[in-house]
N, C-alpha and C positions, 0 to 999 in steps of 0.2 A: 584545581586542575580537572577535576572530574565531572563540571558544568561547561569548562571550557573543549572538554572532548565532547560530553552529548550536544553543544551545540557546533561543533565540528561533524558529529554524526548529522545534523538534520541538513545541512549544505552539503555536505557529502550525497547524502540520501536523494537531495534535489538535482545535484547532477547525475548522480547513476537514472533517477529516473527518466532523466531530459535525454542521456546517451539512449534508454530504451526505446523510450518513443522516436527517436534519428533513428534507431535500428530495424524497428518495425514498421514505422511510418514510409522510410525511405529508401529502405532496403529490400531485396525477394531475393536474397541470396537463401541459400540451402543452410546455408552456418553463418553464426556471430563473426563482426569481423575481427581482425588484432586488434583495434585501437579501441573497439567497446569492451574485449578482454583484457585489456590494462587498465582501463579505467573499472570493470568491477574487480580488478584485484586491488589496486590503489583503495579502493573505498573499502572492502571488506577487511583489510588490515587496517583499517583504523578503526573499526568497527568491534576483531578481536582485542585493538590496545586498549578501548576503550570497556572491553570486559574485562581486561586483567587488571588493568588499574581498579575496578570497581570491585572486583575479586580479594587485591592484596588489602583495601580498605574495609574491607568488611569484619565483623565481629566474629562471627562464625562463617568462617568460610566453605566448612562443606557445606551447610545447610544454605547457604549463599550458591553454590555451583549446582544442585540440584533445583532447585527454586527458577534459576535460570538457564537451566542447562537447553531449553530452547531458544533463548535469545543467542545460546553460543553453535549452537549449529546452524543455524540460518545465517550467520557471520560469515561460514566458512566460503571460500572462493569455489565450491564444487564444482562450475563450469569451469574453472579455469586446471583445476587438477584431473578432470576427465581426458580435457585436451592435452595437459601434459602426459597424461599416461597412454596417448596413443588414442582412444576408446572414441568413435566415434559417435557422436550424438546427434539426432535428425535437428532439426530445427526447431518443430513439431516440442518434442521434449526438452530440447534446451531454454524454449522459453517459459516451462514450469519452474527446470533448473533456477536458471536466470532470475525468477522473481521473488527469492527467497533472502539477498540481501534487499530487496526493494521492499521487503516485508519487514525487517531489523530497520531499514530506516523509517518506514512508516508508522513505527510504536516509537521512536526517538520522536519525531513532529508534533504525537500526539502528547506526548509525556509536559514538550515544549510548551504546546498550545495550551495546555490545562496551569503551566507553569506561569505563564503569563499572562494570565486572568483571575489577577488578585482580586474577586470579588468569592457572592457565596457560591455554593456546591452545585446548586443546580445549575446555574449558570457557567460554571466550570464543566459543567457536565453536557449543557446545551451545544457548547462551543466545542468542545472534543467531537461532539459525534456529529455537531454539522461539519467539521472538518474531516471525520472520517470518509460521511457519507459521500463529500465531494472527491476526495481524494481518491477511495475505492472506484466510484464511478467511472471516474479516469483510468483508472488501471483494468478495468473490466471492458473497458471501452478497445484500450489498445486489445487486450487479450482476444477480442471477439474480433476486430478486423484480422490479426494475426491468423485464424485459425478458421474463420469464413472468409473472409475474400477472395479466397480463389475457386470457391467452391459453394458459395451463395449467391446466384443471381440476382435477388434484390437488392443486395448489399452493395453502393457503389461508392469508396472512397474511406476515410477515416471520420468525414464529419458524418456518414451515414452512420455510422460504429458510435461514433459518442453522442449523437441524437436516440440511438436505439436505448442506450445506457442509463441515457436521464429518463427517457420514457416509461423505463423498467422498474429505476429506482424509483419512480414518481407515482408507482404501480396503474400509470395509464396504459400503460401498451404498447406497445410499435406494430408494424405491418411486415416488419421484419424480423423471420421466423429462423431460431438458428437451427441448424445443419447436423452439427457436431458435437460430439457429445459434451466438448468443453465448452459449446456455447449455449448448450440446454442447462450445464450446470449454472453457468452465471445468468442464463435467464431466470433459473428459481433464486438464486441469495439476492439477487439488485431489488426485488420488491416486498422480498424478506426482512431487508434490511431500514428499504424505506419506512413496511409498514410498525418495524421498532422506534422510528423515528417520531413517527406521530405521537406516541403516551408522555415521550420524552418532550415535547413541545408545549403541547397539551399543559401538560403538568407546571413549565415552566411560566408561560402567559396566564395562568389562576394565582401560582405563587406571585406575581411580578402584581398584578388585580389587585391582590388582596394586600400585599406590601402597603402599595398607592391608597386603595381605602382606609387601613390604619393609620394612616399618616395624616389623609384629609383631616380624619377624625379628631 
């Protein structure tokens, strides 16, 4: 049961992400709509079922709940309980809100993808972080049109935002200089992260080399 929920989380996780990007791609309202609010409540309760079950299964269960007690906050529906209690939230901060179960589903994909590459560790390790790297990219991409586009005149579009992204990540550059101060921060982690990427490559194509030479041999 408890494999048939994380991979319940990782579809779940790919729709919540698909409603964000409809919500940021195709929306300029001031607030999230209803149907993007039901759909991250939908996904974040299966997200907590999927930690209580793994809660009750566990050996030690406080040291179990403390260990994860950040997978279980980032679970919780917060934009959805801001809105019920009235409290309103700019748009602005609800899309940090907002990307906190898209962050619970994004360690479920990653857990998946290393899950499903029965081979060895580096290689399991290769694959995690080129799926990171793309997935983040994505999400920093949406993040950065969200929060420049109405206020970066070089910026025109979504594909400008996810060309910027890979540029960033690819630590070549772009010509497009962000604005705000959440787009200065994802302009430092995207080449940050690229340039972790490379020892990780690197390291992998000498292993894979040398594999091949003993084998010739």
């Amino acid at each position: 049961m408890r494999n048939m929920l994380e991979m319940l989380a990782v579809v779940a996780g790919v729709v919540l992400l698909a409603a964000l990007s409809w919500e940021i791609i195709g929306g300029r309202e001031n607030h999230f709509s209803p149907v993007y609010l039901e759909v991250q409540f939908a996904v974040c309760l299966l997200f907590l079922l999927d930690f209580v079950v793994e809660w009750a299964a566990a050996e030690r269960r406080s040291r179990f709940f403390w260990r994860n007690l950040l997978f279980l906050l980032i679970s919780i529906p917060w934009l959805n309980i801001l809105n019920w209690s009235g409290i309103e939230v700019t748009r602005d901060w609800g899309v940090i809100v907002g990307l906190m179960p898209v962050l619970r589903a994004f360690l479920a994909m990653v857990i998946i993808v290393r899950w499903l590459v029965r081979s060895n560790k580096m290689r399991r390790m290769l694959v995690a972080y080129v799926f990171t790297v793309v997935v983040f990219t994505y999400i920093s991409g949406l993040v950065f049109y969200e929060y420049e586009e109405a206020v970066n005149p070089k910026l025109h579009g979504f594909g400008n935002a996810l060309w910027w992204a890979w540029m960033n990540v690819t630590t070549v550059g772009a010509e497009i200089f962000p604005v705000t101060a959440i787009g200065k921060i994802f302009c430092v982690m995207l080449p940050s992260l690229g340039m972790m990427f490379f020892p990780i490559f690197t390291t992998y194509v000498l292993q894979e080399y040398t594999h091949k030479k003993e084998v010739d041999q």
